[in-house]
NUNU-897767 format. One record per atom (N, C-alpha, C): x, y, z; atom name; residue number from 1; residue in one letter. Coordinates in Angstrom, 1 decimal, m for minus. Layout:
N
(r (X,Y,Z),CA,NUM,A) ...
This chain:
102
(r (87.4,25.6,m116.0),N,1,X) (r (87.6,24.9,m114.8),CA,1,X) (r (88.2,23.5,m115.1),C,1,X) (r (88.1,22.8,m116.5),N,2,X) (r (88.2,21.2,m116.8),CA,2,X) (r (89.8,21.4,m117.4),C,2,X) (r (90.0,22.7,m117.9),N,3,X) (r (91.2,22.9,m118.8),CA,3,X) (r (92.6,23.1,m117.4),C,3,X) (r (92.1,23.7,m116.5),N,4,X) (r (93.7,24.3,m115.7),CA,4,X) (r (93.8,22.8,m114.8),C,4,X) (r (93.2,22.0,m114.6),N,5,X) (r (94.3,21.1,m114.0),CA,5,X) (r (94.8,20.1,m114.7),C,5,X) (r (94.1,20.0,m116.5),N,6,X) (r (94.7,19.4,m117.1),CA,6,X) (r (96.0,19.5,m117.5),C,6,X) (r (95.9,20.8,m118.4),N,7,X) (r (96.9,21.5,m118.5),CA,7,X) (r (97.9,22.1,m117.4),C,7,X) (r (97.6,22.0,m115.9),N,8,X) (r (98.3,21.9,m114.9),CA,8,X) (r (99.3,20.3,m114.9),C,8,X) (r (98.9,19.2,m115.0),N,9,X) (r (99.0,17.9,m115.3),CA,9,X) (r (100.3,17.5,m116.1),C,9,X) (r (100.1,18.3,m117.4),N,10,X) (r (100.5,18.2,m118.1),CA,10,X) (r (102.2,18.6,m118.1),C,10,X) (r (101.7,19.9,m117.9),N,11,X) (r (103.1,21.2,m117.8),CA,11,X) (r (103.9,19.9,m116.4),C,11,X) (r (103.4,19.5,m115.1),N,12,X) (r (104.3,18.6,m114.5),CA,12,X) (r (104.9,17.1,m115.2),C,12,X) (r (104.3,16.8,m116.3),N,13,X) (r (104.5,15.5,m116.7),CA,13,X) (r (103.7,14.4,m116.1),C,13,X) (r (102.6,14.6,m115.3),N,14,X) (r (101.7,13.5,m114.8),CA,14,X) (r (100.7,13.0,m115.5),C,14,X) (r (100.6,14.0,m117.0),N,15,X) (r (99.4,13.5,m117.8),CA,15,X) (r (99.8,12.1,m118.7),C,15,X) (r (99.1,11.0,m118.4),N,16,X) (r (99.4,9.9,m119.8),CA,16,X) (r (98.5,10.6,m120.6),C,16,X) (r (98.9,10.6,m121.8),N,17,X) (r (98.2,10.7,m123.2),CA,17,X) (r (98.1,9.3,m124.0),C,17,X) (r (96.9,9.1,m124.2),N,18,X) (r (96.7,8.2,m125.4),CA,18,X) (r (97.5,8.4,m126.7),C,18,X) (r (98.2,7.0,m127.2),N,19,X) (r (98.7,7.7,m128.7),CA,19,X) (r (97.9,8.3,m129.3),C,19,X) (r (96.6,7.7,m129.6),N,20,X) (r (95.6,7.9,m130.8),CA,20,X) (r (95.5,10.0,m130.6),C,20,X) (r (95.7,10.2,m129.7),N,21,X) (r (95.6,11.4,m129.4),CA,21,X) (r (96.0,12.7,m130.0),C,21,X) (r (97.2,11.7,m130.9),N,22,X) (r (98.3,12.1,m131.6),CA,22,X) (r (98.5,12.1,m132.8),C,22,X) (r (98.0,11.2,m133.6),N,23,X) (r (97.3,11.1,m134.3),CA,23,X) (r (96.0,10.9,m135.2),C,23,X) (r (94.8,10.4,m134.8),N,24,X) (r (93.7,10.8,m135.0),CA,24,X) (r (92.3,11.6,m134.7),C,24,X) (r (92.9,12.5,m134.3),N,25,X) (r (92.3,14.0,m133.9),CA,25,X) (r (91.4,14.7,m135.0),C,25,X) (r (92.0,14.2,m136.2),N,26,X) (r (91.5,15.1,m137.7),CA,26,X) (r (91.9,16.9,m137.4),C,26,X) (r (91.6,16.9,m138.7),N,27,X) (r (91.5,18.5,m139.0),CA,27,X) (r (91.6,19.4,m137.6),C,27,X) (r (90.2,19.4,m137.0),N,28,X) (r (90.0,20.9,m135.9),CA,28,X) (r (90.8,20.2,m135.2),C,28,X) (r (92.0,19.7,m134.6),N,29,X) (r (92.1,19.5,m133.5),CA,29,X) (r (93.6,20.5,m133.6),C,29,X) (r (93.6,21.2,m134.5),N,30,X) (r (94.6,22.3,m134.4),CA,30,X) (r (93.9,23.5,m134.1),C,30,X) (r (93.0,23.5,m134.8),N,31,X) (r (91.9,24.7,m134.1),CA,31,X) (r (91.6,25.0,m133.0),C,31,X) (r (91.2,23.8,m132.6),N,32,X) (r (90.9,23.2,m131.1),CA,32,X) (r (92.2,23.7,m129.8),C,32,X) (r (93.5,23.2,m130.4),N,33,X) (r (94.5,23.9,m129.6),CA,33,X) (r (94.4,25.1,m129.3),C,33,X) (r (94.5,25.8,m131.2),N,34,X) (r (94.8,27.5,m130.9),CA,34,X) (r (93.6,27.9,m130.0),C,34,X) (r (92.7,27.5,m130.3),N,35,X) (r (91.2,28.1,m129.4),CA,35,X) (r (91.6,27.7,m128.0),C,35,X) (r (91.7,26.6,m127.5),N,36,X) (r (92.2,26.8,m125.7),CA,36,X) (r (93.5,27.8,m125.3),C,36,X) (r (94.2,27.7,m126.7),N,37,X) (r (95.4,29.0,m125.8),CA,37,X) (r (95.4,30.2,m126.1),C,37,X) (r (94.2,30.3,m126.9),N,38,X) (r (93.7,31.7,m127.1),CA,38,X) (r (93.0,32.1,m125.7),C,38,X) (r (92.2,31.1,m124.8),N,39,X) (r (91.4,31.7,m124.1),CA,39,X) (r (92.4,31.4,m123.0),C,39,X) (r (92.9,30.4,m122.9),N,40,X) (r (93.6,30.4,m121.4),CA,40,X) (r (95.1,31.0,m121.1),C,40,X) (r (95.5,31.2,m122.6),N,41,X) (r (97.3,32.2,m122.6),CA,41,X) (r (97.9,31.0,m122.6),C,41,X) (r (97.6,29.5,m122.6),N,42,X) (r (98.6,28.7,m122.8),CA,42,X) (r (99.0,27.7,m124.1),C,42,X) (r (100.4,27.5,m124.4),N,43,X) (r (100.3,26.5,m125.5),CA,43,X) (r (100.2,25.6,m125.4),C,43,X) (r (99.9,24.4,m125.7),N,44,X) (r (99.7,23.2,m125.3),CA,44,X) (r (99.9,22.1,m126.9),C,44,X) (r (100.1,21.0,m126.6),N,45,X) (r (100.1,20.0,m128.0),CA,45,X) (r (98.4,19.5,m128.1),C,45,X) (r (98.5,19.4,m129.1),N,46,X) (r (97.2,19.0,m129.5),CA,46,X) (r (96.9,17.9,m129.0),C,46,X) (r (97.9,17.1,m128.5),N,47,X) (r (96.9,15.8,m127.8),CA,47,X) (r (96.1,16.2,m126.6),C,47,X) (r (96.8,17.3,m125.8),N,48,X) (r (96.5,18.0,m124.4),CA,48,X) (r (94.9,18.5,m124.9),C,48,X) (r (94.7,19.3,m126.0),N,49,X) (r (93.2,19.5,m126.4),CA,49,X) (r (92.3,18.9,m126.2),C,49,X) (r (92.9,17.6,m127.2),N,50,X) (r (92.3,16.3,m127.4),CA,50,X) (r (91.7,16.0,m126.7),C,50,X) (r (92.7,15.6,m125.1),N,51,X) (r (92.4,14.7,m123.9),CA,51,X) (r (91.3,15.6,m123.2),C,51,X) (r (91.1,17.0,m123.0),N,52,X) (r (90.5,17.8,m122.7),CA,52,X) (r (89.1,18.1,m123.5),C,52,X) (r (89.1,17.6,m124.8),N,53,X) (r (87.9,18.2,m125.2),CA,53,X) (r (87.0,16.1,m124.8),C,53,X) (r (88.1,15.3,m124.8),N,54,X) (r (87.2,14.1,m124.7),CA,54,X) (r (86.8,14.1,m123.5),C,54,X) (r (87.7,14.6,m122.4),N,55,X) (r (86.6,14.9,m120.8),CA,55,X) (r (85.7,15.1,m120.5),C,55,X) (r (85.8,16.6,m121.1),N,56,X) (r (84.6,17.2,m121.5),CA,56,X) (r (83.4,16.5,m121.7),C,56,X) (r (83.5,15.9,m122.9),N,57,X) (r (82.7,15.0,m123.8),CA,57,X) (r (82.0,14.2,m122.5),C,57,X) (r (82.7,13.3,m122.2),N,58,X) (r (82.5,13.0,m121.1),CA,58,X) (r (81.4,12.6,m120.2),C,58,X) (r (82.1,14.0,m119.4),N,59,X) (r (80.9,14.8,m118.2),CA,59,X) (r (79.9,15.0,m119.0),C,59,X) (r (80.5,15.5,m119.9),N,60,X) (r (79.0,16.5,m119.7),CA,60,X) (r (78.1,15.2,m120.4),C,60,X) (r (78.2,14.1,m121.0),N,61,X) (r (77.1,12.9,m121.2),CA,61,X) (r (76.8,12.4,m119.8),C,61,X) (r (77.5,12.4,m118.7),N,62,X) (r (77.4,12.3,m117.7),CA,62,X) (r (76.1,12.9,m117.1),C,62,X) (r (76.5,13.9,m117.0),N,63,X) (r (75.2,15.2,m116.4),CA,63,X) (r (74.4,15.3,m117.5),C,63,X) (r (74.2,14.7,m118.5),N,64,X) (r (73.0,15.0,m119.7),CA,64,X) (r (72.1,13.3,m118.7),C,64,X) (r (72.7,12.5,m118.8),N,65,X) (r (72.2,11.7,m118.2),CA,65,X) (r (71.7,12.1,m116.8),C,65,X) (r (71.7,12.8,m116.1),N,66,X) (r (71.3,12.9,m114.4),CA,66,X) (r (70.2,13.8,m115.2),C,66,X) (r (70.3,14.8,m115.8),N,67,X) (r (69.2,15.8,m116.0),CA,67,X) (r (68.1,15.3,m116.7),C,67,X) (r (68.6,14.4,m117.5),N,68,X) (r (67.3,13.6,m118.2),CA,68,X) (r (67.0,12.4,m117.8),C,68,X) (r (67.3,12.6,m116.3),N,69,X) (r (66.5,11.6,m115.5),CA,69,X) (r (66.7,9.9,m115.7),C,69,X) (r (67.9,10.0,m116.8),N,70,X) (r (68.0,8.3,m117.3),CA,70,X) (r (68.6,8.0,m116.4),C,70,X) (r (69.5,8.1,m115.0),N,71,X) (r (69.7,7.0,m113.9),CA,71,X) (r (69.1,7.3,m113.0),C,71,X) (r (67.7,7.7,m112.8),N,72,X) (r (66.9,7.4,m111.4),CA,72,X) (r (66.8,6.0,m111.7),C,72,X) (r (66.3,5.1,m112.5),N,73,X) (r (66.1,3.9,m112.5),CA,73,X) (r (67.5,3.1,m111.1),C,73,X) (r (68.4,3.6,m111.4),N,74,X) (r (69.3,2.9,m110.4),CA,74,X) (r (69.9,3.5,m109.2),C,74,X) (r (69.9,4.8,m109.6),N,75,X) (r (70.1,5.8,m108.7),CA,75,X) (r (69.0,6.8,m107.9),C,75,X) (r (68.0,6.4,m107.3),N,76,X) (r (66.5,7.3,m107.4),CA,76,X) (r (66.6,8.5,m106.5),C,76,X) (r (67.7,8.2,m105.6),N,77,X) (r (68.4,10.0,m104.7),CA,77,X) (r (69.2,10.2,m105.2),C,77,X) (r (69.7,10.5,m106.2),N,78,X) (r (71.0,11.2,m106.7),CA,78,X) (r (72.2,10.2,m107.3),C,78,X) (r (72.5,10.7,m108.4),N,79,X) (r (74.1,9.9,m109.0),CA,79,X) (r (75.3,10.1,m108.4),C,79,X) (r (75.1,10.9,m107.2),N,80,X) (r (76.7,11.3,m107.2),CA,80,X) (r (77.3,10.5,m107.0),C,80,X) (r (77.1,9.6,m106.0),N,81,X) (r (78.2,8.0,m105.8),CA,81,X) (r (78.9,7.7,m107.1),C,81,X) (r (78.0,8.3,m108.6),N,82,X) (r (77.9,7.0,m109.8),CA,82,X) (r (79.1,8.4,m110.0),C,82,X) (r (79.0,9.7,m109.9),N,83,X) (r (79.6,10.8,m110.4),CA,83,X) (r (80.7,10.9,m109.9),C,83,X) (r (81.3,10.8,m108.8),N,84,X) (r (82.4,10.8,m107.9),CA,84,X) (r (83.5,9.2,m108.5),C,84,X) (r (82.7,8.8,m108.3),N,85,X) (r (83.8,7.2,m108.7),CA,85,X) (r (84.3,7.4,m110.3),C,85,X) (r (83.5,7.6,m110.8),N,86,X) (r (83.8,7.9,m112.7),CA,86,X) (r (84.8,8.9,m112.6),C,86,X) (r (84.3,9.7,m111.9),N,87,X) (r (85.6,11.1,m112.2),CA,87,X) (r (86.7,10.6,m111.5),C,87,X) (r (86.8,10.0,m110.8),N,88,X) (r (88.3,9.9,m110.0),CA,88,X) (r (88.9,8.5,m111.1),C,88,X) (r (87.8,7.9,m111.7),N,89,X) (r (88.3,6.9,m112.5),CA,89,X) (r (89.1,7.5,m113.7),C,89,X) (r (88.3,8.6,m114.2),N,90,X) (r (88.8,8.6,m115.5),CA,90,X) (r (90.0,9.4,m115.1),C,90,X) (r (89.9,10.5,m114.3),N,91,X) (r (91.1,11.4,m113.6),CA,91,X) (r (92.3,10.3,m113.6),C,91,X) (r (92.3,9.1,m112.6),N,92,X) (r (93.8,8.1,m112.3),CA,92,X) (r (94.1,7.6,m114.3),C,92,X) (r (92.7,7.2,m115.3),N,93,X) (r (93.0,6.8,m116.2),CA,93,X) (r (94.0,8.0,m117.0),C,93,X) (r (94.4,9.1,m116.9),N,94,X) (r (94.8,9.8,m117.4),CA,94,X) (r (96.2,10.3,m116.6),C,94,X) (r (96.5,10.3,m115.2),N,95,X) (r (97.5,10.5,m114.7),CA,95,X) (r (97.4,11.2,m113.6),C,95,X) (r (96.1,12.0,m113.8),N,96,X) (r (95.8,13.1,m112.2),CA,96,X) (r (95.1,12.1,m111.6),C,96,X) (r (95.7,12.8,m110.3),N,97,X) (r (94.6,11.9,m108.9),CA,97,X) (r (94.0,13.0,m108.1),C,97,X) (r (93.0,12.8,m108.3),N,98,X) (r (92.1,13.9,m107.3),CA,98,X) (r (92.2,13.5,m105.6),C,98,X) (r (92.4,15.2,m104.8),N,99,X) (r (92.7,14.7,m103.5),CA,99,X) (r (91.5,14.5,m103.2),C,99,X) (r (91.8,14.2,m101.7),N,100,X) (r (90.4,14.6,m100.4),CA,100,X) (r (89.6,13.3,m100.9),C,100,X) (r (88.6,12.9,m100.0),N,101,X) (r (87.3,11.8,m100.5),CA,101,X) (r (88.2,10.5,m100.4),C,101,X) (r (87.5,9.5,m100.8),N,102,X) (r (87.9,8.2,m100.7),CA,102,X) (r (88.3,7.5,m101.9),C,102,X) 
C-alpha cells in the first residue's frame, strides 16, 4: 500500500529524493530494490527503496507509539490529529501531496 504511490510519484517526477539517498544506503539497499520489484513488477533506483523503506520506518514508529500507549499522555482520545498532520508532512517533504482533508 506505502510502495504504489510512491513509486507512482516517482515514475511522474513529483518525488524529491534526498541526496544521501544516493549514496549512503550501504550494501542491502540493492537488495532492498530487487526485493520491491520482485514483489511489485517494478524497477525502481535505489534511492526510491530507500525513501520507501525510511517511510515505512517511520509509520510504523508512529503506530508502535499509539499501540504502546506512549501518546495518551498528550493525546488521551486518540493520535490521529498527531497521525494525519505528520503524514501529510512527511508526504509534501518528499513531493506527494495527499488529497481530500485539510
Amino acid at each position: 500500500i506505502l510502495l504504489a504511490p510512491i513509486i507512482a510519484g516517482w515514475q511522474a517526477g513529483m518525488l524529491r529524493l534526498p541526496t544521501e539517498l544516493d549514496t549512503d544506503l550501504g550494501a542491502g539497499a540493492g537488495q532492498l530494490r530487487d526485493e520491491i520489484a520482485e514483489a511489485t513488477g517494478q524497477e525502481i533506483p535505489v534511492a526510491v527503496a530507500g525513501l520507501a523503506l525510511s517511510l515505512w520506518s517511520w509509520l510504523h514508529g508512529m503506530v508502535s507509539l499509539e499501540v504502546f500507549g506512549q501518546l495518551t499522555w498528550i493525546y488521551p482520545d486518540g493520535a490521529e490529529p498527531l497521525f494525519d498532520a505528520a503524514l501529510r508532512a512527511q508526504l509534501a517533504a518528499v513531493g506527494l501531496h495527499p488529497s481530500g482533508g485539510s
